[in-house]
Each structure stands twice: as structure tokens, then as C-alpha cells.
N, C-alpha and C positions, 0 to 999 in steps of 0.2 A: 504494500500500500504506500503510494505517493504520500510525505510530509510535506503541508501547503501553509506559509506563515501566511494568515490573512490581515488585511492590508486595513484601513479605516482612511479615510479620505477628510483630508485636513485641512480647508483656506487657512493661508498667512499673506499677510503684507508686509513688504521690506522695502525698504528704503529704497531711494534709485539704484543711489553710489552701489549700494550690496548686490541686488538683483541685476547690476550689470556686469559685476564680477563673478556674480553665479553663471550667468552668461556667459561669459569670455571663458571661464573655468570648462564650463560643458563642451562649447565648441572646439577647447584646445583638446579636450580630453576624448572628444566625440561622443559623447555622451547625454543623455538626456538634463536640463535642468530640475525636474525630477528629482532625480540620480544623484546629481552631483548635491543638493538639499536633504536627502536623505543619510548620507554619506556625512554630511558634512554636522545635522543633528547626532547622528549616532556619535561622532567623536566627541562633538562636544560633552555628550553624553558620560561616554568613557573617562574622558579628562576632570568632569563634575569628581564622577566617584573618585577619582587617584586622587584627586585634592582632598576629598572627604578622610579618604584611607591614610594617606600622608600626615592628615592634622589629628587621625585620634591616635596614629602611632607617634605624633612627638607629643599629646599632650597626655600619652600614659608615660612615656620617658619622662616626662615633666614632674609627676607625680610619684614615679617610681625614685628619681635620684634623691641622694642624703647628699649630694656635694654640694654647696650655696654656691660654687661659680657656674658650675654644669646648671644648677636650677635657673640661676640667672640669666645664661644664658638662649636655654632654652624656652623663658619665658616671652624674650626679648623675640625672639623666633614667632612664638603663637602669637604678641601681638603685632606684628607684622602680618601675619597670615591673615588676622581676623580685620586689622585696620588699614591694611594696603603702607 
């Protein structure tokens, strides 16, 4: 038996500047604009969780260390993550 991921049909609005670079992206890649928006959610996607993953593995280290330079610094660390 055929595995079929079903699909949900989604409007979005983007900007010019973005949807002309979805564009140019698609055509260089010869591919659907579509394709190249689906592609390009799914990484974003991926990237979300690595930053999620990234921020509770340094804010258990944060919590884990006894050393006040190590804690210090790694607090320094989470608030950059969390305040840019």
C-alpha cells in the first residue's frame, strides 16, 4: 500500500521584495514557487526546533554548573538568546 502525506491548502501573503525572490529562487532552481515555499517553511521549521533544542541544552548546563564563572557565563549566553 502506497504512503500519501496529505496536503491542506494554505493562502499566504508576502511581501513583494520576498515573493520575488521566491521567484527568482524557483526559476533558478526550476522548480515550482510552490516548492520552493514549502521547502523553505519546512527549514524554517527545523531551524525553530534547533534553537529550541540549543536553548534548553544551555539553560540545563546553566543550572547544572557549581562554577560562578561557567554560571556567569552561561547566563550571559541565555540572555542573548532570549534578548537578541
Amino acid at each position: 500500500m502506497r504512503a500519501t502525506k496529505k496536503t491542506v491548502r494554505q493562502s499566504i501573503s508576502l511581501p513583494n521584495n520576498v515573493a520575488a525572490q521566491v521567484r527568482a529562487l524557483a526559476k533558478s532552481r526550476r522548480v515550482s514557487t510552490n516548492h520552493v515555499v514549502v521547502e523553505l517553511v519546512e527549514n524554517g521549521l527545523e531551524a525553530q526546533k534547533r534553537k529550541q533544542e540549543e536553548f534548553a541544552a544551555l539553560a540545563e548546563r546553566f543550572r547544572s554548573t557549581e562554577n560562578p564563572e561557567e554560571a556567569k557565563q552561561l547566563g550571559d549566553q541565555l540572555g542573548r538568546m532570549i534578548f537578541g
